[in-house]
MILUMVO-993241 format. One record per residue (C-alpha): y, z, x; residue number from 1; residue in three letters. Coordinates in nm, 3 decimals. Layout:
REM MILUMVO-993241
Y; Z; X; NUM; Ala
...
This chain:
REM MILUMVO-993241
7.324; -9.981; -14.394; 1; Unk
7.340; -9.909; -14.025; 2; Unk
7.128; -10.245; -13.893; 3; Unk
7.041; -10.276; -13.505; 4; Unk
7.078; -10.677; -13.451; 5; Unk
6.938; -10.836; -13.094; 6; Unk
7.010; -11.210; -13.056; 7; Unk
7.389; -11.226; -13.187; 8; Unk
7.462; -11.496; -12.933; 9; Unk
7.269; -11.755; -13.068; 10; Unk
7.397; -12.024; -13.312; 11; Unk
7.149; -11.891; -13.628; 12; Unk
7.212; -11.491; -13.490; 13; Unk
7.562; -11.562; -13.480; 14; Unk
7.563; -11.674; -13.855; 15; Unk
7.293; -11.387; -13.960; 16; Unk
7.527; -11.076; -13.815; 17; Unk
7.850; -11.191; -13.958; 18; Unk
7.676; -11.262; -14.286; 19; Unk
7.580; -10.901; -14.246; 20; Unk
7.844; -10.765; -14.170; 21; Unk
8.080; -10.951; -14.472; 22; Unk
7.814; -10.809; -14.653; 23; Unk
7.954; -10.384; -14.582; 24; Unk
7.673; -10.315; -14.324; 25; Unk
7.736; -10.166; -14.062; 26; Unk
7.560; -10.371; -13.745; 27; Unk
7.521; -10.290; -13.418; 28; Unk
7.449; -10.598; -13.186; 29; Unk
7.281; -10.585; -12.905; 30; Unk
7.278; -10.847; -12.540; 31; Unk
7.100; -10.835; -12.248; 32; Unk
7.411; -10.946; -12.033; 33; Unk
7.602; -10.709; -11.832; 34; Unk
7.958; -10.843; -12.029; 35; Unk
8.048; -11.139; -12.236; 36; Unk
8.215; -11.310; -11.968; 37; Unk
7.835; -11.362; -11.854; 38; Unk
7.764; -11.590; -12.154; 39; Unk
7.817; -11.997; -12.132; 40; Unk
8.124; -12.097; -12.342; 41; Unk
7.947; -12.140; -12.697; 42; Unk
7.803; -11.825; -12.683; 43; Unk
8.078; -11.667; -12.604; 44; Unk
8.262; -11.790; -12.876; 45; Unk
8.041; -11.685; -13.105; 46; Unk
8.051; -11.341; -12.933; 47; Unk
8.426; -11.306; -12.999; 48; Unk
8.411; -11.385; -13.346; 49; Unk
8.219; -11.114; -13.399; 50; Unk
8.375; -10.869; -13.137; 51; Unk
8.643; -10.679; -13.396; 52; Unk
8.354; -10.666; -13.668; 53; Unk
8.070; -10.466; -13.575; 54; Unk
7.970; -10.291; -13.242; 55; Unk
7.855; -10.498; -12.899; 56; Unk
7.654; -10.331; -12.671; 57; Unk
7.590; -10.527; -12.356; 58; Unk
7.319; -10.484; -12.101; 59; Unk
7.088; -10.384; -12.346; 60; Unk
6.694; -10.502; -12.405; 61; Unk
6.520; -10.463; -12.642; 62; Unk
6.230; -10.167; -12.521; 63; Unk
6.520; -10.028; -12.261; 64; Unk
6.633; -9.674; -12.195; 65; Unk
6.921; -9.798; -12.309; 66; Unk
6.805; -9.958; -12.622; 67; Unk
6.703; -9.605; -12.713; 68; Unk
6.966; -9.451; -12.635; 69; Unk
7.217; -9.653; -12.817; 70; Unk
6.967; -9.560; -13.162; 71; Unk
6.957; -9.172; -13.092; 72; Unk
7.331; -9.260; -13.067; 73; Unk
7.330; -9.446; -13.384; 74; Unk
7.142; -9.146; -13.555; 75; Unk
7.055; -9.297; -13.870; 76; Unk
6.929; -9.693; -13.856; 77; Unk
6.803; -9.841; -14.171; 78; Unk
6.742; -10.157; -14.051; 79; Unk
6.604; -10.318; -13.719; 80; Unk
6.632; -10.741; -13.720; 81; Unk
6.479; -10.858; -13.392; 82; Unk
6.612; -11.196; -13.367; 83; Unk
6.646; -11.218; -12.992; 84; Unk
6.369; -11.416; -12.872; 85; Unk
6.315; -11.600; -12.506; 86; Unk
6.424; -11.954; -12.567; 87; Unk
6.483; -12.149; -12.225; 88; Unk
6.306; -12.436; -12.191; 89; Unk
6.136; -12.420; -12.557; 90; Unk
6.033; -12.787; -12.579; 91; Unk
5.924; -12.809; -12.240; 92; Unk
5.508; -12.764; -12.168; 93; Unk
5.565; -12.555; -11.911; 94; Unk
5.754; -12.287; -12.122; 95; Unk
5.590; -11.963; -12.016; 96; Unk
5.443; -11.824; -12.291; 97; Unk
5.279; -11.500; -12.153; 98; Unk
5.647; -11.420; -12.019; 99; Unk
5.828; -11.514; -12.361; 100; Unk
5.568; -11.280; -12.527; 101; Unk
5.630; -10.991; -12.275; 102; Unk
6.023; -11.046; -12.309; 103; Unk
5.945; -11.049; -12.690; 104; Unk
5.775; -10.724; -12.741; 105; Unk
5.895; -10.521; -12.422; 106; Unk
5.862; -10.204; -12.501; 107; Unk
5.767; -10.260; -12.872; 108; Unk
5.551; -9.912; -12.909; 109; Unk
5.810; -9.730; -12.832; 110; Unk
6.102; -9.898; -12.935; 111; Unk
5.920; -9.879; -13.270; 112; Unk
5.856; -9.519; -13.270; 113; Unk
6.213; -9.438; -13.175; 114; Unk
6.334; -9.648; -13.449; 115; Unk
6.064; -9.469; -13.694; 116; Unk
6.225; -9.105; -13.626; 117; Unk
6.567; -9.238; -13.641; 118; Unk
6.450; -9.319; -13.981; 119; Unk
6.397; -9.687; -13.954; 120; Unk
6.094; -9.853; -14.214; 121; Unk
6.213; -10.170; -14.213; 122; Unk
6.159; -10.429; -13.938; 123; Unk
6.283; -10.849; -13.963; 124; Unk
6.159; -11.069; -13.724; 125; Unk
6.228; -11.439; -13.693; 126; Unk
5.997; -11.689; -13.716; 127; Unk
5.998; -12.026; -13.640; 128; Unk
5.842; -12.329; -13.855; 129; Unk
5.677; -12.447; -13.532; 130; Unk
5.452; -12.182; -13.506; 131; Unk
5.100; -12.251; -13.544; 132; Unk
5.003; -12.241; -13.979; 133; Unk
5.397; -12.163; -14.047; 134; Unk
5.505; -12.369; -14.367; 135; Unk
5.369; -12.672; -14.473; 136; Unk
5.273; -13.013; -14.319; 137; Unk
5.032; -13.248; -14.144; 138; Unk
4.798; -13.190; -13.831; 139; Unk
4.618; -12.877; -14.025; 140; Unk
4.950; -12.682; -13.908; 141; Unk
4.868; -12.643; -13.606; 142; Unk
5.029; -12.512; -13.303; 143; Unk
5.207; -12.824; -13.075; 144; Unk
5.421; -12.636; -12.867; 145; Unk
5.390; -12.344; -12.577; 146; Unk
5.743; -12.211; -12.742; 147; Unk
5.556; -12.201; -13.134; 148; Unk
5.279; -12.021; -12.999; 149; Unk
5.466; -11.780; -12.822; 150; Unk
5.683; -11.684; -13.164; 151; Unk
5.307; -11.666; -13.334; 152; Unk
5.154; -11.442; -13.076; 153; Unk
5.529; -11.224; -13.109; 154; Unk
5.473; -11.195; -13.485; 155; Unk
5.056; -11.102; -13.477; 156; Unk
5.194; -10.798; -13.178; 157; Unk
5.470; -10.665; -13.393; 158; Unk
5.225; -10.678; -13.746; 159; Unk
4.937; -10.488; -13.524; 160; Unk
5.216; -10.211; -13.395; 161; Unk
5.440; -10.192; -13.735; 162; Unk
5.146; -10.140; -13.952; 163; Unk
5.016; -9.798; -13.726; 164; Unk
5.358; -9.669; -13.828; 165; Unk
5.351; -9.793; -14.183; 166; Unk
5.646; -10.002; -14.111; 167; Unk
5.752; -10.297; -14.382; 168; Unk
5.787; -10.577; -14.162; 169; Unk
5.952; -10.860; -14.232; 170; Unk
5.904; -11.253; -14.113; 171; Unk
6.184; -11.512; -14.160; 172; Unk
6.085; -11.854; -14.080; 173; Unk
6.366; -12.065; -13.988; 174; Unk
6.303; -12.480; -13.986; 175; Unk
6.606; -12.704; -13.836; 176; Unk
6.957; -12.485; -13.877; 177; Unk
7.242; -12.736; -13.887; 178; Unk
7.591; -12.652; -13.898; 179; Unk
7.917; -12.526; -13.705; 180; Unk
7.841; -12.341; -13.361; 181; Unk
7.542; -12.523; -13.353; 182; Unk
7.393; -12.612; -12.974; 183; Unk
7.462; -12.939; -12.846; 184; Unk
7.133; -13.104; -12.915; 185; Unk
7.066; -13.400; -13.235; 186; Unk
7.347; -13.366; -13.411; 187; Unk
7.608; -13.323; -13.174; 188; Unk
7.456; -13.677; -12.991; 189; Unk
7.533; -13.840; -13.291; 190; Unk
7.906; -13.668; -13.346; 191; Unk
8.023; -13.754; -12.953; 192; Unk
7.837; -14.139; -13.007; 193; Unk
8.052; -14.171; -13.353; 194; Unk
8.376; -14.047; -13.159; 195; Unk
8.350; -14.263; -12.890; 196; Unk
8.235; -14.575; -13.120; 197; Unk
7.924; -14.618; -12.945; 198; Unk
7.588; -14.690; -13.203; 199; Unk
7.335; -14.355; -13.143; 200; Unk
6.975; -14.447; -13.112; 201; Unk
6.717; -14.264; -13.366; 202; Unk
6.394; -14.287; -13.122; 203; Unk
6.176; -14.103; -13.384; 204; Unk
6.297; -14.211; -13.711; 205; Unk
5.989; -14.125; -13.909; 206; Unk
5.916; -13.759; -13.858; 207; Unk
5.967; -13.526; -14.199; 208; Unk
6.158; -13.236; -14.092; 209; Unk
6.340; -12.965; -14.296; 210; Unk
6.698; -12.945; -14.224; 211; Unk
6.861; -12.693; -14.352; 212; Unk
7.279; -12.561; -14.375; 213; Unk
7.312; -12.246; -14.159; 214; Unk
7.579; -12.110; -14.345; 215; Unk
7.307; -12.125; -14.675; 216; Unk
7.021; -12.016; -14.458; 217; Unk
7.241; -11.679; -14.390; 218; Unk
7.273; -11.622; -14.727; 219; Unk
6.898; -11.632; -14.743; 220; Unk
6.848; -11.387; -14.472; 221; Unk
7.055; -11.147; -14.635; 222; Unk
6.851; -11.203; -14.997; 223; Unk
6.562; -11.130; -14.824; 224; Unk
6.721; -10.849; -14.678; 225; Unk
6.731; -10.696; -15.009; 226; Unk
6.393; -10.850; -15.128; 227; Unk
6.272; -10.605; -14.832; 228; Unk
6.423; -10.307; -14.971; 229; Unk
6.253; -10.365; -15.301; 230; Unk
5.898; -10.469; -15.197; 231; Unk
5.631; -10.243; -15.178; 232; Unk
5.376; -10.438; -14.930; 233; Unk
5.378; -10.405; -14.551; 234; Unk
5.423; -10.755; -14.469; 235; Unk
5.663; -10.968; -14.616; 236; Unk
5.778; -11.378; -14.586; 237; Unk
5.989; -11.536; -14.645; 238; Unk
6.036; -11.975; -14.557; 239; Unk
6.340; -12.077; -14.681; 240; Unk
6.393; -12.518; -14.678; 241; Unk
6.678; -12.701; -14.696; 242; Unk
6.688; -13.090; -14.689; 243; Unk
6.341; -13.235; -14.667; 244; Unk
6.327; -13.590; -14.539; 245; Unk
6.277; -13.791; -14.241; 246; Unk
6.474; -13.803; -13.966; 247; Unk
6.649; -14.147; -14.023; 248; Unk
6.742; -14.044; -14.395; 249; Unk
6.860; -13.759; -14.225; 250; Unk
7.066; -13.956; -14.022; 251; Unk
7.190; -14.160; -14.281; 252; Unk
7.316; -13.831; -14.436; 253; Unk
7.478; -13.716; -14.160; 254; Unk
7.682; -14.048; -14.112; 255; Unk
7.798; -14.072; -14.514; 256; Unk
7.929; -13.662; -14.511; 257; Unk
8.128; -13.788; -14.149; 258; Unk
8.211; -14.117; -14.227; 259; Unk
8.455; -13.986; -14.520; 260; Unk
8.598; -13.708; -14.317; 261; Unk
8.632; -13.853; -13.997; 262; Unk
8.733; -14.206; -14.073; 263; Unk
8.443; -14.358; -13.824; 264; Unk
8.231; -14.595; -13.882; 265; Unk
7.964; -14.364; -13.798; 266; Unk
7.698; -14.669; -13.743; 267; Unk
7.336; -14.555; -13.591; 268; Unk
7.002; -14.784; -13.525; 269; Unk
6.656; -14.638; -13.616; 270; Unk
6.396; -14.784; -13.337; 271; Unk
6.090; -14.821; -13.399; 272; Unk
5.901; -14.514; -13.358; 273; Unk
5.633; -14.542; -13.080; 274; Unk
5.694; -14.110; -13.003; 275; Unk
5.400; -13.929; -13.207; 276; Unk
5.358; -13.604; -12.981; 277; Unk
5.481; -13.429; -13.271; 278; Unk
5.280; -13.343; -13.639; 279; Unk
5.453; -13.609; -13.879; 280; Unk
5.591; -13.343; -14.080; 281; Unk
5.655; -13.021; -14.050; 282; Unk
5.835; -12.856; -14.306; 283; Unk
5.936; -12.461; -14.505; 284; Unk
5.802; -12.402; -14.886; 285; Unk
6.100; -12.209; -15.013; 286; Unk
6.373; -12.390; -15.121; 287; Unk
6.705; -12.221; -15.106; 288; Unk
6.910; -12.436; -15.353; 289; Unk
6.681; -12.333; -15.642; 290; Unk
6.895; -12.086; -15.874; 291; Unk
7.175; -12.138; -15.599; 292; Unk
7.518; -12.114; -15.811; 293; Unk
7.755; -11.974; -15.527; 294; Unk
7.693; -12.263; -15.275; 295; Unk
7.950; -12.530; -15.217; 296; Unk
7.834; -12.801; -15.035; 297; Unk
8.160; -13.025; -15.010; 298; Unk
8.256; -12.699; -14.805; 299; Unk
8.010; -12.681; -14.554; 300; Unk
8.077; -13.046; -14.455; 301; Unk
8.456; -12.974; -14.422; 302; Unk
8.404; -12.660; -14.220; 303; Unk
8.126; -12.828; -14.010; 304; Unk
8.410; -13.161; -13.982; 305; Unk
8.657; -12.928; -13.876; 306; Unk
8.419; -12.738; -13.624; 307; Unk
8.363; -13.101; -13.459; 308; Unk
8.735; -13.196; -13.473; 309; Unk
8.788; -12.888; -13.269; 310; Unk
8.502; -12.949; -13.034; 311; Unk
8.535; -13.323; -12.917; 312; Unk
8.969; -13.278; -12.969; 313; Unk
8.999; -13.518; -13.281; 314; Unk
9.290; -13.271; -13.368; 315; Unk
């Protein structure tokens, strides 16, 4: 398939396009940047793994002259996955929703109309479990963040404009993505804390959350991929979950997988929890180890080890 991908920079895009592409398709990706050299260091990384593999176009948004041009170039697409999606800032209150929505669906009518003559009926979007009625969980699912209700206004625009152009659209809902190239954010604290044999603090302990393997939730994009082809409805989901449990069990997981490969002690403390901004659990309804037979998990671990060894220079 020829498949138009936005958002290859990001740690979960990253792993979606090269799970793609290992798969025979043939993807163009897509940045807003003039070059690569304008990316920060982990994104760029992630960018040359993927440079000899597929086709980069740079200084190209999504709803741009240029972003049309590049899919009357293409000639054929069979497949549009519009991952890219404004980020900066998500947890913060002040994240600018009407902005992130704009930057979202720029040009959307068109773009989608383009796409439609250049044969294109199949659209994937990602979702994210923090959107407002997403998954399963407490506080009646509703929305607790500006950055969930942006992705939930995103989705509602591209259903209204794919379903005018009898479009199959796709929604993949992604929970917590764990794994090599990962941003430097829970799990990394608790790597560079183990490293430098300090004790990491768990300040909210308690909350159910659904972490999940990226390398496993890639090979769930691409099954739904294929569950697209098949379907015959307009809109299709798809909420793939990985390890369901609070955040200190989580923890606790983390430090038994590192402790054997790394040697460190790998010692945390769980506070008490006084934080409860957040629903108590939030979580995705499709588990992706059911009927799994080609996942190793001992391998993830060792590649995810070996990604930190590199990273914090345990070589």
């Amino acid at each position: 398939m020829n498949i138009i991908f936005t958002g290859a920079s990001s740690f979960t895009g990253f792993w979606f396009a090269k799970k793609l592409i290992e798969n025979g398709n043939n993807v163009f990706c897509t940045f807003t940047d003039i070059d690569i050299n304008n990316y920060s260091s982990l994104k760029k990384q992630r960018i040359l793994k993927l440079e000899k593999k597929c086709n980069l176009v740079y200084n190209c948004k999504f709803g741009s002259e240029k972003f049309f041009s590049i899919i009357n170039e293409i000639g054929k697409v069979d497949l549009f996955c519009h991952h890219g999606a404004e980020v900066g800032n998500y947890r913060s209150i002040e994240f600018d929703i009407p902005g992130a929505l704009k930057n979202n669906t720029y040009g959307l009518n068109k773009s989608l109309d383009v796409l439609t003559k250049a044969g294109c009926e199949k659209v994937i979007l990602t979702g994210s479990v923090f959107e407002p009625y997403e998954g399963a969980g407490s506080n009646d699912l509703k929305g607790f963040s500006p950055y969930g209700l942006s992705k939930y206004f995103t989705f509602e625009t591209f259903r209204f404009f794919t379903e005018k152009l009898n479009i199959k659209l796709g929604k993949f809902t992604i929970p917590n993505p764990f794994g090599p190239f990962e941003e430097e954010r829970f799990c990394h604290y608790l790597l560079k804390n183990w490293v430098e044999n300090k004790i990491p603090s768990i300040n909210t302990p308690l909350y159910i959350r659904d972490n999940i393997p990226v390398n496993i939730l890639a090979d769930s994009y691409m099954k739904f991929i294929k569950q697209l082809n098949n379907s015959t409805e307009l809109i299709n989901k798809l909420n793939p979950s990985g390890f369901i449990e609070s955040m200190g069990t989580f923890t606790q997981r983390l430090s038994s997988e590192f402790r054997i490969r790394l040697g460190f002690d790998c010692n945390y403390e769980l506070k008490k929890q006084t934080d409860f901004d957040e629903p108590m659990i939030r979580i995705n309804t499709d588990s992706v180890f059911k009927g799994v037979d080609s996942w190793n998990e001992s391998d993830f671990w060792d590649e995810y080890t070996e990604f930190y060894k590199t990273k914090l220079n345990l070589e």
